[in-house]
TORRO-452387 format. One record per residue: residue in one letter; z, y, x of N, C-alpha, C, CB in turn. Coordinates in steps of 0.2 Angstrom, whole numbers, plus 5000, padded with zeros to 4 digits. Glycine has a CB too. Example, Ala and Ser with C-alpha at 12.3 -4.5 7.8 and 13.67 -1.06 7.14 Angstrom:
A503949725066503949785062503949845066504549785057/S503549895064503649955068503950005064502949975070/
***
This chain:
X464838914291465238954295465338914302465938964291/X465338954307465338914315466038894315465038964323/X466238864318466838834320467138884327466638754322/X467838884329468138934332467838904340468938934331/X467438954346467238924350467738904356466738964352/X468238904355468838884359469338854356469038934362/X469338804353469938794350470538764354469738754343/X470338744362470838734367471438794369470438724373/X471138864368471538904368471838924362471138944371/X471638924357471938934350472538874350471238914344/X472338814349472938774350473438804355472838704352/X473338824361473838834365474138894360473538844374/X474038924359474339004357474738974352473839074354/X474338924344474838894341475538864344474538864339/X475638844347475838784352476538834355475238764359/X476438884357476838964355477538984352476339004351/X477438954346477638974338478538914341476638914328/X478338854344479138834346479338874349479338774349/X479338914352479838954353480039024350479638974358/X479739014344479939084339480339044335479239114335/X480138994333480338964325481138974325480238864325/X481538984316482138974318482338894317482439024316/X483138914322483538844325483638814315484438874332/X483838784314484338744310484738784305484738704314/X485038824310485438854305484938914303486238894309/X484338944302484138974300484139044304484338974294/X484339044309484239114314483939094322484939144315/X483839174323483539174330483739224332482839164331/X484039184338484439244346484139274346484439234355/X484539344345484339424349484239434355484939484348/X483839394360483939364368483339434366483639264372/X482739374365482039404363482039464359481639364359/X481739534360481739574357481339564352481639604360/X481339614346480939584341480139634341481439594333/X480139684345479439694345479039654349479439754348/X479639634353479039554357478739524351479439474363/X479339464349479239414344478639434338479839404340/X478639504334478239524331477539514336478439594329/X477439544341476739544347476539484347476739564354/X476939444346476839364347476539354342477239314349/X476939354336476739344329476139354326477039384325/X475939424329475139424326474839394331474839494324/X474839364338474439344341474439254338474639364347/X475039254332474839184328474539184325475139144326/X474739214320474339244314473439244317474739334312/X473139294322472439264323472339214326472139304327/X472639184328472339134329472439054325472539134335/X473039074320473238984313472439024311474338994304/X472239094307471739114303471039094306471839184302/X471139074311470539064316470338984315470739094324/X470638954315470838894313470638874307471438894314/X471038884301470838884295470238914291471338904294/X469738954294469139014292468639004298469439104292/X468838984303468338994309468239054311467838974308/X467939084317467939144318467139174318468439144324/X466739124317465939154317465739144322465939224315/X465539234324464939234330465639284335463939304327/X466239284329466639344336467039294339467239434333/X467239304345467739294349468339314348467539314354/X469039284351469739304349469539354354470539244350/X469439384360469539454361469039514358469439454368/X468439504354468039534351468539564343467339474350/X469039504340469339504337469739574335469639474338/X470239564342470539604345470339684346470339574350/X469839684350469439744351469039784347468939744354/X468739754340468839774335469439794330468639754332/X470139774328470439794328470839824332470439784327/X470639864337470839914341470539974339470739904348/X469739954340469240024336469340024331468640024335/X469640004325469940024318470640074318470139934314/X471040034324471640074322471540164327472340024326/X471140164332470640224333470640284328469840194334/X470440244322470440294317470940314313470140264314/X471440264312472040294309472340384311472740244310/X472640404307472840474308473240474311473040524305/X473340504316473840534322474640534318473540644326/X474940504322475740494321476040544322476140444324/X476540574319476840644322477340604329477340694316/X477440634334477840654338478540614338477740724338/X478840654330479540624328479540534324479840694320/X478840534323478840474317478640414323478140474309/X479040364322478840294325478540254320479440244328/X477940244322477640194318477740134319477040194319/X477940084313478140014312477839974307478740004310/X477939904308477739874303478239864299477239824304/X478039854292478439824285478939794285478139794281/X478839754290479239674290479739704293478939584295/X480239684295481039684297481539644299481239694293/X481839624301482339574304483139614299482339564316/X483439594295484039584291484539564294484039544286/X485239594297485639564301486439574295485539614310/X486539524291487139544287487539504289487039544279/X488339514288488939494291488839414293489539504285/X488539354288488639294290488139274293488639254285/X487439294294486839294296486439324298486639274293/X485639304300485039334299484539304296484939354305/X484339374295483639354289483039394290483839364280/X482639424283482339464286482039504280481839424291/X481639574279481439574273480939624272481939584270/X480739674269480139704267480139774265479939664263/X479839824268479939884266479339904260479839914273/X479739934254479339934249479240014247479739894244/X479640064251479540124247479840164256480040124237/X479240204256479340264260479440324258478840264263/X480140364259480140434258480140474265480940454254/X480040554265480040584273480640564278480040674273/X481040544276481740524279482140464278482040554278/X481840424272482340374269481840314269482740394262/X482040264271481540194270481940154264481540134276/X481740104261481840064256481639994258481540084249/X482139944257481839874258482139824254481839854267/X481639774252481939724248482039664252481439714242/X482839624252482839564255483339514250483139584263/X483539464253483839424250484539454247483939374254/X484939434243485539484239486239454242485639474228/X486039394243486539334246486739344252486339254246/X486039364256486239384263486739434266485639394265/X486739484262486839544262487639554258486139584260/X487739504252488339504247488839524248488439474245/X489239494255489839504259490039564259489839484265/X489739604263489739684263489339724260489839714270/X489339794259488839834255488539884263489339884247/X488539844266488039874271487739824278488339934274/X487339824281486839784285486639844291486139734279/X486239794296486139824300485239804301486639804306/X484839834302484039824299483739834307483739894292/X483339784310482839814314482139804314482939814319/X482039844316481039874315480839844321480739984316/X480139814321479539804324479639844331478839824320/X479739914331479739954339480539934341479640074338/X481039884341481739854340482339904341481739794345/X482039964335482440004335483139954329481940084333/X483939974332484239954328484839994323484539914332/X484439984317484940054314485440024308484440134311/X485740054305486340054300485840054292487040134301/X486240024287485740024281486140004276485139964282/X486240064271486740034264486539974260486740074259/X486739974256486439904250486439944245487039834247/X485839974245485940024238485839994232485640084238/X485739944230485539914225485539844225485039934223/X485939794221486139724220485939684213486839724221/X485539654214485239604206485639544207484239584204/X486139524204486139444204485939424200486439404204/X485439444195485039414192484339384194485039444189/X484039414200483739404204483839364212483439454204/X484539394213484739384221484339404225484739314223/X484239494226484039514228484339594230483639484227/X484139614235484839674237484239734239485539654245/X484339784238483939844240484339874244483739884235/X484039874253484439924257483939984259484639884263/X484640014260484240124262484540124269484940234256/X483840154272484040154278483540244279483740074283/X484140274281483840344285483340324292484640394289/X482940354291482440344296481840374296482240294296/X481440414299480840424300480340414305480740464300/X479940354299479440324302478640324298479740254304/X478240294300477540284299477640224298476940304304/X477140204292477240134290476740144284478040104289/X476540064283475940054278476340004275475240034280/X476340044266477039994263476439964258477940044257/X476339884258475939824258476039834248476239734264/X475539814247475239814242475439744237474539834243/X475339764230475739684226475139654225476439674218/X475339574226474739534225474939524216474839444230/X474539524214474639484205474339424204474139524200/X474139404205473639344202474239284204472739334207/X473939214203474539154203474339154208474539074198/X474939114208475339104215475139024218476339124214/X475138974213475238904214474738894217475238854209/X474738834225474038844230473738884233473438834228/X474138944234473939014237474339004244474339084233/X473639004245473639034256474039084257472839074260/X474739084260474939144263475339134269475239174259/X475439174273476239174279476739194277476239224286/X477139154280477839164280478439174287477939124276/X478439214288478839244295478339214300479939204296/X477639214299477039244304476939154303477339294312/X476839094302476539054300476339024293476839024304/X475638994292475338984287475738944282474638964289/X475738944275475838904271475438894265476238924269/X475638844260475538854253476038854250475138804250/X476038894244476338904239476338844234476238964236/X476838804231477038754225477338774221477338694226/X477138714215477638744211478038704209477438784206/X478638704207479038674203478738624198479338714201/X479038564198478938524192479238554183479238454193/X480038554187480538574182480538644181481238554184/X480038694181480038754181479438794178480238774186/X479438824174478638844173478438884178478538884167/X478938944180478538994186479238974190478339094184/X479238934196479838924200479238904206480638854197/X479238924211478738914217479238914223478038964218/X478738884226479138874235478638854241479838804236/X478838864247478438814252479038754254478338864260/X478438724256478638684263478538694268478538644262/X479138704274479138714280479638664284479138784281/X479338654289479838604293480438604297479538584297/X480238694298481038734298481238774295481238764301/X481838784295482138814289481938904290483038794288/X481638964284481538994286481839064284480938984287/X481939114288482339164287482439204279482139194291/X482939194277483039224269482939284268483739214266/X482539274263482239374263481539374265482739434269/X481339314268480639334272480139364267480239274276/X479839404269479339434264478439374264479139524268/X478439354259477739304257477239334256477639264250/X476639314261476239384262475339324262476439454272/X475239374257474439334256474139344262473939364249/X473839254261473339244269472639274268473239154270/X472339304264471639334262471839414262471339304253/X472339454260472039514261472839554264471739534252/X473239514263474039524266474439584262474039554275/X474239554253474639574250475339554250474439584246/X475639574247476439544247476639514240477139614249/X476639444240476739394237477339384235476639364239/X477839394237478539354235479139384240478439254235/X479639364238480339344245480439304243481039384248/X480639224250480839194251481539184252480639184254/X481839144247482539124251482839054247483039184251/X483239034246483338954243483838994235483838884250/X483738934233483938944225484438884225483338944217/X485038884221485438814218485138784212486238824215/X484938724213484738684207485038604206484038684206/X485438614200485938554200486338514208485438494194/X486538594209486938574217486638574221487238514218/X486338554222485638584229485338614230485238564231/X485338644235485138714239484238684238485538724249/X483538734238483038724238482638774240482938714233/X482238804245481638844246481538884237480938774249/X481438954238481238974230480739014234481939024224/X480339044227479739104230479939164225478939094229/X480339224224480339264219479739284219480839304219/X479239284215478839324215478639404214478639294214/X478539444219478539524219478139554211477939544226/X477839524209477639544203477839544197477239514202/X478439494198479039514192479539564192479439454191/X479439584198480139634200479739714202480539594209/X479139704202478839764206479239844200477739744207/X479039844193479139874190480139894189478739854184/X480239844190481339854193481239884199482139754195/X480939874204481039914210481139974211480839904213/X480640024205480440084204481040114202480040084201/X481340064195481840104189482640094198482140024177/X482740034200483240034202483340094209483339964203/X482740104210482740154217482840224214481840154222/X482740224207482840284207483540304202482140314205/X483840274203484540264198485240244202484440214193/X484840204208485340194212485840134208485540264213/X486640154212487040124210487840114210486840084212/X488140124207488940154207489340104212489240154200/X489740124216489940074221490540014217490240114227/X490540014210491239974204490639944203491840014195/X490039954200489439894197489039844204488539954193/X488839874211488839864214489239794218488839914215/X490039794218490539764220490439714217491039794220/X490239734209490339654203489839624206490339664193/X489139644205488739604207488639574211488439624206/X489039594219489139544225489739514224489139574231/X490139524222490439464222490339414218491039464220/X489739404213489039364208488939304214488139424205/X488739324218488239304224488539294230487739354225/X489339284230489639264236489839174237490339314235/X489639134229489439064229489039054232489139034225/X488339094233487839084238487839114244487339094237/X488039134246488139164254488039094259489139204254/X487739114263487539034268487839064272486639004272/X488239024277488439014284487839044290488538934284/X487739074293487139094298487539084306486839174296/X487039104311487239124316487539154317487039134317/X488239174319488939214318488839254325489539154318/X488539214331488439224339487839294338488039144343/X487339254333486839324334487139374329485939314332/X487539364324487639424321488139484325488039414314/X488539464332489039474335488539514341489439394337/X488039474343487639504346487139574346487339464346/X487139574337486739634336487339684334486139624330/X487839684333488439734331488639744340489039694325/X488639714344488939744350488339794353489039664357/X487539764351487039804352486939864348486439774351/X487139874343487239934339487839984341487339914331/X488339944345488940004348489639974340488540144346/X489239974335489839994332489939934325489740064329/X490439914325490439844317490639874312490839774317/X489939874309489739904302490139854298488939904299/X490339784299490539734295491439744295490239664298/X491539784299492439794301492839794292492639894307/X492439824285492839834280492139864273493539904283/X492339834270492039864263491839914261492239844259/X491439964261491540034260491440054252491040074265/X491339994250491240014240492039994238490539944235/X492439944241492939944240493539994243492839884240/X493240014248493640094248493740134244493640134251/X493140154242492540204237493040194232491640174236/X493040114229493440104221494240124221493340024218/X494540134228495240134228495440214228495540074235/X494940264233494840334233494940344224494040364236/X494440324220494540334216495040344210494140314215/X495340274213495740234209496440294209495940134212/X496540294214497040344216496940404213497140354223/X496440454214496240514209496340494200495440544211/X496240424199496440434191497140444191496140374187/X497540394195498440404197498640454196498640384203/X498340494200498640564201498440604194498240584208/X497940614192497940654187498240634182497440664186/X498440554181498940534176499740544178498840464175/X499840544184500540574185500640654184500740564193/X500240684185500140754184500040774175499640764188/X499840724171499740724164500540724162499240644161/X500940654164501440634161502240664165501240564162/X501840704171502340714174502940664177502540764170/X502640604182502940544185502440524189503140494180/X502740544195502340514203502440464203502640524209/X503040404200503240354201502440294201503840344196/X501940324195501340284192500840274200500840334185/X501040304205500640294212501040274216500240354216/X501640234214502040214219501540134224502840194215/X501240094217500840064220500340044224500840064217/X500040134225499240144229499640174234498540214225/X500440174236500540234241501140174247501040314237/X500540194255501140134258501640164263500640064264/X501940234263502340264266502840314262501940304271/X503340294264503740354259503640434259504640344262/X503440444266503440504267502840554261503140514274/X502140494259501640524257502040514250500940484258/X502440474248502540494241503040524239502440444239/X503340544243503940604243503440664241504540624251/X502840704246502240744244502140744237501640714246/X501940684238501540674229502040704223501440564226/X502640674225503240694220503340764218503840674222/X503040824225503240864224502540904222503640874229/X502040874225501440914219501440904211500840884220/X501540824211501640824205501840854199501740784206/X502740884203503140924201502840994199503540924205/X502841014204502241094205501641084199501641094213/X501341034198500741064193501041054188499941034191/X501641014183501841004178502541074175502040934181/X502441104181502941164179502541224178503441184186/X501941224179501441254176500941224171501141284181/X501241184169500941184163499941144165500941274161/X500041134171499441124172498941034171499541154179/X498341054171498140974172497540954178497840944164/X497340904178496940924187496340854181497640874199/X495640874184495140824183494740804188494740854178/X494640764191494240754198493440734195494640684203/X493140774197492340754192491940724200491640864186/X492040734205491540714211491940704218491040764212/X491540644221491740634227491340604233492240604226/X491040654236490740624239490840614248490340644237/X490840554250491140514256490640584263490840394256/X491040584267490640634273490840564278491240744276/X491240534279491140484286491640444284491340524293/X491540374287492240304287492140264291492340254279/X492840274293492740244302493340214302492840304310/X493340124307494240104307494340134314494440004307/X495040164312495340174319496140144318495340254321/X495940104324496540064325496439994319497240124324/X497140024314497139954309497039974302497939914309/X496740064303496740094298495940114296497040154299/X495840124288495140144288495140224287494840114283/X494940264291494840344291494340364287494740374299/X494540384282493940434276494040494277494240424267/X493340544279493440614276493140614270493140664280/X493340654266492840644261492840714256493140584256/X492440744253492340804248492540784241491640834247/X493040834239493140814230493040874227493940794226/X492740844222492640914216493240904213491840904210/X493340954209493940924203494141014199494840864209/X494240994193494441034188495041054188494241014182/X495541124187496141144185496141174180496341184189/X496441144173496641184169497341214166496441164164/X497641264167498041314165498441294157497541364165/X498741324157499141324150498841354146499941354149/X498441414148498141444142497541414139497941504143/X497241354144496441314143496041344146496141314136/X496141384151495541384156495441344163495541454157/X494941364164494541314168494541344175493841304165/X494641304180494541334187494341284193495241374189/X493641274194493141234198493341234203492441254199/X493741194208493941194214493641124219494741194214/X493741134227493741054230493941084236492941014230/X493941014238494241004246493940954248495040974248/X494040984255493840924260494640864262493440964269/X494640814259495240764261495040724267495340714255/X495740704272495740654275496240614273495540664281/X495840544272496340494268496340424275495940454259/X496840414274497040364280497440284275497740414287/X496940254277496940204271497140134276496040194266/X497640074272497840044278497739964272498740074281/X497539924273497539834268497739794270496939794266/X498239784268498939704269498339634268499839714260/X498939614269498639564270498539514264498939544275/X498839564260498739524252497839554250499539554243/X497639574255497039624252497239674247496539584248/X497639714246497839774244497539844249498739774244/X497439884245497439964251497840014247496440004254/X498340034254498840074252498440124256499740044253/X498640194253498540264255499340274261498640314246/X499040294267499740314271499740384275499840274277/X499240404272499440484275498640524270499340484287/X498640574268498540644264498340704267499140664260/X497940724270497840784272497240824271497940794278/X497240894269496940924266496640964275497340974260/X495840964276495540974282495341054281494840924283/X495241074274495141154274495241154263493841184279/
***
C-alpha cells in the first residue's frame, strides 16, 4: 500500500481538529455553526483515514471527486425533505452532547443519546447537520441503560447507519469525528471505552472506522465513585429500541426513571445551553411537561372522587384560588344531585406555554357520564388550565375554563 502523497497537507487539516475539540467542560460554543463543524469533520475524518490506510494511487481531491460521483447517483430529495446526516448535537437543560438518529418515519425522527444528559427535563432541543434548530421530546428513558430516546417532528432524508455486531475490544472507530480504539475493561466482562485527551460529548455516537457502522454511545459510567469513559454498546440495545419506540411511554414511568438518573446529571456549558434557547426563540427548559401531565391528571382523579363522595373539600389541595374552588363546589354539587358519576378515560395535551409565572395548558378530555339509571354518555372538552408552582414545588390549579 503507497503511503499518502502529501502528508504535509494531511497533517495541516489534522492540526484543524483544535479548534473543534470540546473545552473541559465537555461542550462547544454555538459561535460555529454546526453544518460547518460537521464540513470540517469529514474533512478530518478523510484525512486521520488517509493517514492510518494510506491513500494508494488517489489523491485527497480524486477522493473527493469520487465521492461527489457516488452521491450523483443517490435519488433526488424531495423539495420538502432536508437531507442530513445521522449524527446530531443534543442541547439538554445542563449541557451539550450529541447523539444518533436510529429510526426514520415520513414525519417523525427517533434518536438515541445519553439519558443523564437529557434527565432534568423531558424535553431537549436537537440540531441537524443543515443547523436546523428544533424542539424534541424524551420519549423514552432506561436507567437501566442511561440512555433516553428523543422524537423529534421533522422531515428529512437521511441514511439511519447500520449495527455493527462483532467485538468491539481493539476496534478502529470515530468518535465525534476523530479516530479511536475501543478497550476494555479489566473489572468487567463487556464494559469498554476510549481514550481521549479531551473530554468528549455524552451521547456521541461510536461509529466503526472500516465500514461506519454504529458501534456504541459514548458517555461516562460511576464506578466505585468515579466518573469513567463507558461504550454502551448498540448491539445490546438494538432489539429494546424497536419494543421501546413502539410502546412509547407514560409521562408517571417516564418521570420515575429520570429522577433514577438525576445522580448523574453533569454540569455542562450553561452559556451554550443559553445560547441555543435564545437561538430557538423559546425555553423549552422553563417547567416539566411530564410533571404537569401527572398533576392534570392527578386533579381528574380528585374530581371524580369528590363527585363519587359528594366533597369538593378532597381538591382543596390541587386548588390555589378561592374563586376556582367555590366552582368546583358547585359542580360537584350538580352531578351529586343527579345521581351522577364522571370517568376521565383520555387526555390529550393540544399546547403548554409559560405566560407570565403561570403554566398555560389547553388540553382535550375524554371522559364518561353515568346516570342513576347506569347509562353511559361519551363526552369531552377542550380545557384551559392555568397552572401556577410555589415555591415548595407544588402546582396549584388557578383558573378552569371550558374553550368549547
Amino acid at each position: 500500500m503507497l503511503k499518502p502523497k502529501t502528508p504535509i497537507i494531511i497533517l495541516c487539516k489534522l492540526e484543524t481538529c483544535e479548534n473543534l475539540v470540546y473545552d473541559r467542560k465537555g461542550e462547544r460554543s454555538l459561535i460555529e455553526s454546526f453544518g460547518e463543524h460537521m464540513r470540517k469533520k469529514m474533512l478530518i475524518l478523510g484525512a486521520a483515514s488517509l493517514l492510518l490506510t494510506g491513500c494508494g494511487d488517489q489523491s485527497v481531491a480524486e477522493i473527493f471527486q469520487s465521492e461527489k460521483a457516488e452521491m450523483k447517483t443517490e435519488k433526488p430529495v424531495s423539495n420538502s425533505e432536508q437531507k442530513i446526516v445521522p449524527e446530531v448535537k443534543v442541547i439538554g437543560e445542563n449541557g451539550i452532547g450529541a447523539g444518533i438518529i436510529v429510526k426514520k418515519e415520513p414525519t417523525m425522527l427517533y434518536i438515541v443519546t445519553n439519558g443523564a444528559l437529557v434527565a432534568s427535563k423531558p424535553t431537549a432541543l436537537v440540531q441537524f447537520s443543515n443547523d436546523k434548530l428544533v424542539a424534541a421530546d424524551v420519549y423514552y428513558m432506561s436507567t437501566a441503560h442511561n440512555i433516553a430516546i428523543l422524537q423529534v417532528k421533522y422531515k428529512a432524508s437521511v441514511n439511519v447507519p447500520v449495527v455493527y455486531n462483532g467485538e468491539l475490544n481493539r476496534l478502529a472507530v470515530y468518535v465525534d469525528g476523530l479516530p479511536h480504539t475501543i478497550n476494555k475493561y479489566s473489572d468487567k466482562v463487556a464494559a469498554y471505552y476510549v481514550d481521549a485527551d479531551e473530554e468528549l460529548p455524552l451521547g456521541s455516537p461510536v461509529m466503526g472506522a472500516e465500514n461506519g457502522e454504529i458501534v456504541g454511545i459514548y458517555f461516562n459510567r460511576q464506578h466505585e465513585g468515579v466518573s469513567q469513559p463507558y461504550i454502551l454498546p448498540f448491539k445490546d440495545i438494538v432489539q429494546l429500541l424497536d419494543e421501546w419506540i413502539a410502546k412509547g411511554m407514560r409521562p408517571k414511568d417516564r418521570l420515575s426513571q429520570s429522577k433514577n438518573l438525576y445522580a448523574y446529571i453533569e454540569e455542562g456549558d450553561k452559556e451554550a445551553v443559553k445560547q441555543a434557547v435564545d437561538k430557538y426563540g423559546k425555553n423549552v427548559f422553563a417547567y416539566n411537561s411530564d410533571e404537569v401531565k401527572i398533576f392534570i391528571d392527578t386533579f381528574h382523579e380528585h374530581l371524580k372522587a369528590a363527585v363519587l363522595i359528594d366533597d369538593a373539600s378532597v381538591m382543596q389541595n390541587l386548588t390555589g384560588a378561592e374563586d376556582l374552588q367555590s366552582t368546583l363546589d358547585g359542580m360537584v354539587a350538580y352531578y351529586a344531585s343527579k345521581n351522577a358519576k364522571i370517568h376521565f378515560s383520555n387526555t390529550t395535551i393540544k399546547s403548554m406555554d409559560l405566560v407570565g409565572q403561570n403554566i398555560v395548558v389547553r388540553a382535550k378530555t375524554e371522559y364518561v357520564l353515568t346516570n342513576s339509571a347506569g347509562q353511559e354518555a361519551l363526552a369531552n372538552s377542550l380545557m384551559r388550565y392555568e397552572i401556577f408552582k410555589n415555591e415548595q414545588g407544588e402546582y396549584k390549579l388557578i383558573r378552569l375554563t371550558a374553550e368549547e
